[in-house]
MDTraj code that builds the backbone (N, CA, C; nanometers):
import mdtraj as md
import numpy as np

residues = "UNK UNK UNK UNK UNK UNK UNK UNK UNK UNK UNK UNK UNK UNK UNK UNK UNK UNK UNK UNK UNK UNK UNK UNK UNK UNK UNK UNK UNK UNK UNK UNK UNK UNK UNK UNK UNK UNK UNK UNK UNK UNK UNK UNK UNK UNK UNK UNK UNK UNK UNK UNK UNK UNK UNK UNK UNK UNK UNK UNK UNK UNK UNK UNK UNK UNK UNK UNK UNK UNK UNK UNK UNK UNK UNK UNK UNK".split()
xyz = np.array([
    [-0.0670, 0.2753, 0.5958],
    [-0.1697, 0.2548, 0.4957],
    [-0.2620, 0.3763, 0.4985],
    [-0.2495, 0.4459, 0.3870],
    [-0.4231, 0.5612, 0.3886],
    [-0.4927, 0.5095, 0.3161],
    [-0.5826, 0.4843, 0.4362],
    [-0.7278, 0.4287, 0.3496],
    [-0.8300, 0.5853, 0.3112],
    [-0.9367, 0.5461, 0.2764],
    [-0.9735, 0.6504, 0.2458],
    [-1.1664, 0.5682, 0.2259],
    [-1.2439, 0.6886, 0.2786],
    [-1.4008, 0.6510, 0.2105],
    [-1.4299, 0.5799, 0.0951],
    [-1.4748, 0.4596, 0.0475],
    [-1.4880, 0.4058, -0.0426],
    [-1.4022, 0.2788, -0.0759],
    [-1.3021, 0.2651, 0.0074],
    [-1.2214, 0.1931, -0.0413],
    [-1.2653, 0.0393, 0.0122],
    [-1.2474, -0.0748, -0.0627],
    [-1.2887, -0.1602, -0.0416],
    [-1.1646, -0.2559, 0.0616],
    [-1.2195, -0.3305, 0.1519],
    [-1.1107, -0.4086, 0.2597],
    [-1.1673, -0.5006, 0.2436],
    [-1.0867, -0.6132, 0.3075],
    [-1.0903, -0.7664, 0.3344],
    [-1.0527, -0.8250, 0.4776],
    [-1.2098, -0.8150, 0.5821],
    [-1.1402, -0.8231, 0.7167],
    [-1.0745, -0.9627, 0.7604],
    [-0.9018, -0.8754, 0.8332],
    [-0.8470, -1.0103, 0.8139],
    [-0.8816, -1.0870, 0.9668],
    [-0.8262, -1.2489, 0.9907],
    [-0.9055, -1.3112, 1.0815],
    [-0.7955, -1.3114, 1.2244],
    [-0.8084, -1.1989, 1.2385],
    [-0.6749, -1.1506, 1.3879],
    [-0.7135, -1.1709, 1.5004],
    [-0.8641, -1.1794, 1.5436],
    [-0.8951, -1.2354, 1.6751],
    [-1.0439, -1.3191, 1.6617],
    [-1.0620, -1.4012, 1.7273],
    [-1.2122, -1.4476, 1.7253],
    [-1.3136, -1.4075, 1.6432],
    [-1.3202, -1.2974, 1.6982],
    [-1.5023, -1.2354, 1.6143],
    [-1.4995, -1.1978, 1.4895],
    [-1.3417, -1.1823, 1.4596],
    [-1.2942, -1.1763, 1.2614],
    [-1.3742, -1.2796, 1.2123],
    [-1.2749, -1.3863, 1.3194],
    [-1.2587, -1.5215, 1.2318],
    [-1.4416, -1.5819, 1.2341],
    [-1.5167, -1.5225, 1.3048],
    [-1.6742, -1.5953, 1.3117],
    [-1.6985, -1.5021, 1.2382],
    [-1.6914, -1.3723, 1.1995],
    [-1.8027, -1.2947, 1.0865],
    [-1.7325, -1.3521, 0.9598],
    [-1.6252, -1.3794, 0.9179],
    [-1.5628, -1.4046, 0.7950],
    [-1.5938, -1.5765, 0.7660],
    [-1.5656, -1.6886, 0.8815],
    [-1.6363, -1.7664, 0.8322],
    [-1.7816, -1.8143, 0.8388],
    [-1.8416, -1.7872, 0.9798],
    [-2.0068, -1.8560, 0.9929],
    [-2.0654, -1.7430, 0.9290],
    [-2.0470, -1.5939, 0.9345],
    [-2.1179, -1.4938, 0.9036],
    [-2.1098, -1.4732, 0.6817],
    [-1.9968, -1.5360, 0.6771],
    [-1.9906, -1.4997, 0.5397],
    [-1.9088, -1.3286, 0.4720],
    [-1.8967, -1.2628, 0.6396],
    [-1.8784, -1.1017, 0.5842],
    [-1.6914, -1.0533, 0.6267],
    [-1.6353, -1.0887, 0.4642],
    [-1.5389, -1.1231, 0.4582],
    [-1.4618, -0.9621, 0.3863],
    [-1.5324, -0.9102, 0.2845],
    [-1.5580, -0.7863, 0.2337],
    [-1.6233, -0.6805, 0.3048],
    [-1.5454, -0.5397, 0.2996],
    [-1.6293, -0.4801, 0.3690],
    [-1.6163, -0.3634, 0.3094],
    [-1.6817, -0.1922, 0.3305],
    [-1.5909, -0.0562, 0.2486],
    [-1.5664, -0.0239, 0.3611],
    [-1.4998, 0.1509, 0.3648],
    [-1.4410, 0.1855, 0.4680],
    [-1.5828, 0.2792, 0.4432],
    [-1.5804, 0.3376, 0.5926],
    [-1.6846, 0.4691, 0.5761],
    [-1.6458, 0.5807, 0.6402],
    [-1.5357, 0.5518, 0.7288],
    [-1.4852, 0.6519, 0.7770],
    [-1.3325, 0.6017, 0.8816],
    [-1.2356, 0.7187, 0.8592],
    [-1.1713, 0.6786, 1.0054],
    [-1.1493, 0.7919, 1.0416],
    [-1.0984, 0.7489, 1.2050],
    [-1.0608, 0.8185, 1.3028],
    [-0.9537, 0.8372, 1.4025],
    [-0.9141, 0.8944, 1.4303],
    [-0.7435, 0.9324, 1.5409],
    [-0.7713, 0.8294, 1.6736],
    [-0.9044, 0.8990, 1.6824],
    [-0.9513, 0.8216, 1.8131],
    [-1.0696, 0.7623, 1.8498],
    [-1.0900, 0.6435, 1.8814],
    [-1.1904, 0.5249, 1.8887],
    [-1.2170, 0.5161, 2.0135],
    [-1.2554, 0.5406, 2.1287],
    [-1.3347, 0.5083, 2.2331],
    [-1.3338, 0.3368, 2.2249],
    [-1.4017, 0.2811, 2.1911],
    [-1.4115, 0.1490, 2.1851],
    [-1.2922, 0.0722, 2.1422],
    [-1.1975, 0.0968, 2.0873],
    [-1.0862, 0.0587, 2.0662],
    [-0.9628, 0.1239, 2.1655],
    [-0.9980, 0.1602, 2.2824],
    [-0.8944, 0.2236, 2.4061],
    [-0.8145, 0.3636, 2.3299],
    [-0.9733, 0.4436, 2.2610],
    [-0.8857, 0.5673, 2.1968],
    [-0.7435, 0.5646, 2.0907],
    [-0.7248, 0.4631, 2.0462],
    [-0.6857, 0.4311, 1.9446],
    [-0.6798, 0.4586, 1.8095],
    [-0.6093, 0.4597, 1.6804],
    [-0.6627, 0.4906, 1.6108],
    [-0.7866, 0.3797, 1.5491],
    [-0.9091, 0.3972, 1.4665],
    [-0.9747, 0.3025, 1.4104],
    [-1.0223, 0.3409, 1.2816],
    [-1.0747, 0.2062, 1.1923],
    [-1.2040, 0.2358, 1.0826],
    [-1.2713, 0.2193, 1.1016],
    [-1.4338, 0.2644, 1.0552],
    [-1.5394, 0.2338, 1.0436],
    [-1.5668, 0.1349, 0.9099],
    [-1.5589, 0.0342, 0.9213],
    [-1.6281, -0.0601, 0.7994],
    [-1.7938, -0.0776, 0.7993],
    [-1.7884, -0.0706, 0.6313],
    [-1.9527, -0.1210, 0.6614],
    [-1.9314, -0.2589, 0.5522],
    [-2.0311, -0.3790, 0.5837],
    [-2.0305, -0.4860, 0.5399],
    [-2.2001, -0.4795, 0.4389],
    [-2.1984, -0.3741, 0.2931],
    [-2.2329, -0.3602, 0.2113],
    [-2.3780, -0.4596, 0.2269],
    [-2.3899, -0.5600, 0.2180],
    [-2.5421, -0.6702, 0.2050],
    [-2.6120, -0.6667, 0.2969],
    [-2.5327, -0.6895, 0.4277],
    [-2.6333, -0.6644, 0.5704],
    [-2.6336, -0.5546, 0.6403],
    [-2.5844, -0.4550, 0.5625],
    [-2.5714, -0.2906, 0.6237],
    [-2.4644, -0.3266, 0.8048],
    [-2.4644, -0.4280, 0.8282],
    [-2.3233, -0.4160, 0.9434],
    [-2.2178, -0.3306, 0.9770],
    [-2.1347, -0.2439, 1.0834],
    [-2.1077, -0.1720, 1.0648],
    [-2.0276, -0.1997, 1.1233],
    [-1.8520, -0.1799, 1.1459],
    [-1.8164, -0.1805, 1.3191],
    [-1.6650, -0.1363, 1.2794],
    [-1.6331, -0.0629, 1.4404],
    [-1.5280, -0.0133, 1.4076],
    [-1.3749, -0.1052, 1.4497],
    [-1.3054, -0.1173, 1.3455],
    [-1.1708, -0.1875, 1.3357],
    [-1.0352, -0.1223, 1.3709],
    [-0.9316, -0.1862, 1.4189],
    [-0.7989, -0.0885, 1.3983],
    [-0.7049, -0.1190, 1.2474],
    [-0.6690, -0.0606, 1.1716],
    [-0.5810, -0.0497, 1.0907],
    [-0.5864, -0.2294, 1.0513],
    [-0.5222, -0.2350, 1.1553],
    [-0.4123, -0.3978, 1.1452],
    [-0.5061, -0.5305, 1.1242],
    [-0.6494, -0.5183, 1.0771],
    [-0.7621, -0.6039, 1.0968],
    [-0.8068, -0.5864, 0.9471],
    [-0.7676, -0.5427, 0.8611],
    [-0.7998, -0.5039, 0.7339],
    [-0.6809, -0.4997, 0.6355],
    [-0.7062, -0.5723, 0.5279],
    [-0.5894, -0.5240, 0.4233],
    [-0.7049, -0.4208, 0.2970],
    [-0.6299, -0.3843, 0.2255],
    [-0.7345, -0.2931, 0.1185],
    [-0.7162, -0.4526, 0.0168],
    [-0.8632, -0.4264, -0.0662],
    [-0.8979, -0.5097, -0.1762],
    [-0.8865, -0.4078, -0.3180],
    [-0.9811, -0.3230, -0.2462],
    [-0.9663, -0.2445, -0.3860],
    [-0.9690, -0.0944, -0.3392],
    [-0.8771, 0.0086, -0.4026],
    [-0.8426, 0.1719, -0.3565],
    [-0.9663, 0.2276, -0.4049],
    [-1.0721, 0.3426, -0.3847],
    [-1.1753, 0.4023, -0.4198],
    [-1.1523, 0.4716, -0.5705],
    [-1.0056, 0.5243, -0.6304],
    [-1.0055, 0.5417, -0.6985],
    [-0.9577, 0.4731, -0.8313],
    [-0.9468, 0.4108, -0.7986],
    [-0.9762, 0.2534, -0.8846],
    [-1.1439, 0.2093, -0.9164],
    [-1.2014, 0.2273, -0.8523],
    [-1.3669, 0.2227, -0.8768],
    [-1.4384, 0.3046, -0.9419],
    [-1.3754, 0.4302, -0.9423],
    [-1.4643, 0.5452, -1.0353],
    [-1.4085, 0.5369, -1.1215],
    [-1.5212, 0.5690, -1.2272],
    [-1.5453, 0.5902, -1.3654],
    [-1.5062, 0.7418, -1.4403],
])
top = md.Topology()
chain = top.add_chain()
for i, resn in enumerate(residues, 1):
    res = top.add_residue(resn, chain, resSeq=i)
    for name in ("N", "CA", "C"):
        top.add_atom(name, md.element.get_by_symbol(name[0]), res)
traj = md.Trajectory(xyz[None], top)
Protein backbone atom coordinates (compact mmCIF):
# COMPACT_ATOMS: atom_id res chain seq x y z
CA UNK A 1 0.00 0.00 0.00
CA UNK A 2 1.57 3.75 -0.66
CA UNK A 3 0.01 5.85 1.42
CA UNK A 4 0.93 9.19 1.12
CA UNK A 5 0.35 12.81 3.34
CA UNK A 6 -3.20 13.58 3.22
CA UNK A 7 -4.65 10.54 2.66
CA UNK A 8 -7.51 9.66 4.64
CA UNK A 9 -7.52 5.95 6.79
CA UNK A 10 -9.90 4.02 8.80
CA UNK A 11 -8.09 2.61 11.96
CA UNK A 12 -8.74 -0.94 11.78
CA UNK A 13 -9.57 -2.80 15.30
CA UNK A 14 -6.25 -5.30 15.34
CA UNK A 15 -5.39 -5.05 18.95
CA UNK A 16 -7.06 -3.54 22.08
CA UNK A 17 -6.30 0.14 22.02
CA UNK A 18 -7.76 0.16 18.15
CA UNK A 19 -10.65 -1.41 19.31
CA UNK A 20 -11.13 1.34 22.57
CA UNK A 21 -10.20 4.54 20.42
CA UNK A 22 -12.62 3.36 17.55
CA UNK A 23 -15.33 2.34 19.86
CA UNK A 24 -15.41 4.32 23.49
CA UNK A 25 -13.16 7.06 21.88
CA UNK A 26 -15.28 7.52 18.69
CA UNK A 27 -11.75 8.03 16.55
CA UNK A 28 -12.38 5.71 13.84
CA UNK A 29 -11.07 8.17 10.89
CA UNK A 30 -7.89 9.42 10.84
CA UNK A 31 -5.21 11.33 7.89
CA UNK A 32 -1.84 10.18 7.43
CA UNK A 33 0.85 12.86 8.28
CA UNK A 34 3.68 11.14 7.68
CA UNK A 35 5.54 7.75 7.32
CA UNK A 36 8.54 6.17 8.08
CA UNK A 37 11.16 3.06 7.36
CA UNK A 38 11.73 3.17 10.92
CA UNK A 39 9.61 3.60 14.15
CA UNK A 40 11.42 3.27 17.40
CA UNK A 41 8.21 2.64 19.14
CA UNK A 42 7.07 0.12 16.87
CA UNK A 43 10.59 -2.19 17.34
CA UNK A 44 12.07 0.01 14.31
CA UNK A 45 9.65 -1.12 12.05
CA UNK A 46 8.14 0.32 9.37
CA UNK A 47 5.16 2.93 10.65
CA UNK A 48 2.46 5.89 10.03
CA UNK A 49 1.92 8.78 11.70
CA UNK A 50 -1.97 9.32 11.87
CA UNK A 51 -3.57 12.29 13.07
CA UNK A 52 -7.26 11.95 14.34
CA UNK A 53 -8.42 15.48 12.69
CA UNK A 54 -11.19 16.76 15.83
CA UNK A 55 -9.03 16.01 18.82
CA UNK A 56 -5.69 16.80 17.14
CA UNK A 57 -4.54 12.94 18.46
CA UNK A 58 -1.68 11.67 16.95
CA UNK A 59 0.03 8.20 17.05
CA UNK A 60 2.15 6.17 15.24
CA UNK A 61 0.65 2.85 13.48
CA UNK A 62 2.14 -0.03 11.33
CA UNK A 63 0.79 -0.37 7.80
CA UNK A 64 -1.50 -3.38 8.78
CA UNK A 65 -3.73 -1.17 11.39
CA UNK A 66 -5.15 1.06 8.67
CA UNK A 67 -6.99 0.56 5.44
CA UNK A 68 -7.12 3.95 3.15
CA UNK A 69 -10.75 5.62 3.06
CA UNK A 70 -9.97 8.13 0.82
CA UNK A 71 -6.37 8.69 -1.57
CA UNK A 72 -5.22 12.59 -1.14
CA UNK A 73 -5.63 12.94 -4.64
CA UNK A 74 -9.02 12.31 -4.78
CA UNK A 75 -9.56 15.33 -2.34
CA UNK A 76 -8.03 18.09 -4.32
CA UNK A 77 -9.73 20.31 -6.31
Amino acid sequence: MRLKTGDIVELQPTDNRNRQLINQDKKRIWEVVKTSTRVQGLGNEPGVLILHRITKHERWVPEGDIAISEYVENLEI
